[in-house]
N, C-alpha and C positions, 0 to 999 in steps of 0.2 A: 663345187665338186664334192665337198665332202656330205650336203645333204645326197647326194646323189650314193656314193658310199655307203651311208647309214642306211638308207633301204637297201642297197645291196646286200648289204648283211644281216638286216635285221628281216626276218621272217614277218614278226605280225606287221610289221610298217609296209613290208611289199604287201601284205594283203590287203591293210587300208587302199593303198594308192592304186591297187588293183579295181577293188570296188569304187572309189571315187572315178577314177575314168572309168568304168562299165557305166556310170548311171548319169556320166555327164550329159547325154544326148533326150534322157525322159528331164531330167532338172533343167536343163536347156528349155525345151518345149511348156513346163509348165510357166516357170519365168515369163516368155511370150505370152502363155494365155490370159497370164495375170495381168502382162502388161497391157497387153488387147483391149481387157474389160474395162480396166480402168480407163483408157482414150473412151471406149463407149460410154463410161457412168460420166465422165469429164465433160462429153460432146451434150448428157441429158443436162444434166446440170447446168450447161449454158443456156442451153432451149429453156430451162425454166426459171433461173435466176439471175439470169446476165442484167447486172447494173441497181438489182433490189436489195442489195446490202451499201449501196452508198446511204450515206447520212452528215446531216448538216453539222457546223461544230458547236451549235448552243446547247451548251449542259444543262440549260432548263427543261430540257423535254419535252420544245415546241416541237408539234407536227407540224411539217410543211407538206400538203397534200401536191403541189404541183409541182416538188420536190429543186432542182436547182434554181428556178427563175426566185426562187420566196427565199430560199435562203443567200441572203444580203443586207446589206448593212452594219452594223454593232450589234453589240451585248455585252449586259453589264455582268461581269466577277466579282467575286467577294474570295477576301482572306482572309482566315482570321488568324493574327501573330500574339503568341502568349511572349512578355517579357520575364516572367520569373519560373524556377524549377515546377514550382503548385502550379501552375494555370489559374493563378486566382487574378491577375492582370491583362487581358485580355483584348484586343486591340483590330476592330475590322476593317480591312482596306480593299477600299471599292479600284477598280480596274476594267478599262474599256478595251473590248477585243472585237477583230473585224470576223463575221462571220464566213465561215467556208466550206464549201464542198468536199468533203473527202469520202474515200475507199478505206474501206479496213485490208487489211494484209490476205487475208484471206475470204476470197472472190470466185464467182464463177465469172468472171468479165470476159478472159482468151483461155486459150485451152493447157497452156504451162503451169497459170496460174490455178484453172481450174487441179491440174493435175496434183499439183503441190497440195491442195486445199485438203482433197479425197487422200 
């Protein structure tokens, strides 16, 4: 109650809140229109890129042209571990990992995701 109060008394605050509800009904509508386009840029997006941002996980930067069936099997990692403050001791460790299919976060795959993306 008492914001209710404080525009009662205060003159420029009833005018603000005057003009906020007068323009709720054009701010309303564009809100929709914006949302509209967006499902429409969402729905092209999927027409044109649905499923061509997945990529395999070898960080060597093979192409796999026939995309899930090739990427399988292992790959080899490397670390390299410094023991002292310098880096002048140095120490590579190899590490086998199984290859896989993944999406990045941001997809045009369904249309929520597309939506989030735009």
């Amino acid at each position: 109650l008492r914001p209710l109060r404080l525009i009662k008394r205060n003159q420029g605050m009833r005018l603000i809140v005057d003009a906020l509800l007068a323009t709720w009904r054009s701010v309303s509508m564009i809100i929709l229109l914006a949302f509209s386009l967006a499902i429409v840029f969402a729905c092209i997006g999927m027409a044109c890129f649905k499923g061509t941002f997945d990529f395999c996980s070898d960080p060597h930067g093979a192409v796999f042209p026939a995309g899930k069936s090739e990427c399988s099997g292992n790959f080899m990692g490397q670390t390299a571990l410094r023991f002292d403050e310098l880096g002048s001791e140095e120490e590579t460790v190899l590490w086998l990992a199984p290859r896989s299919w993944l999406k990045p976060a941001a997809n045009f795959d369904d249309l929520t995701t597309s939506l989030v993306t735009l």
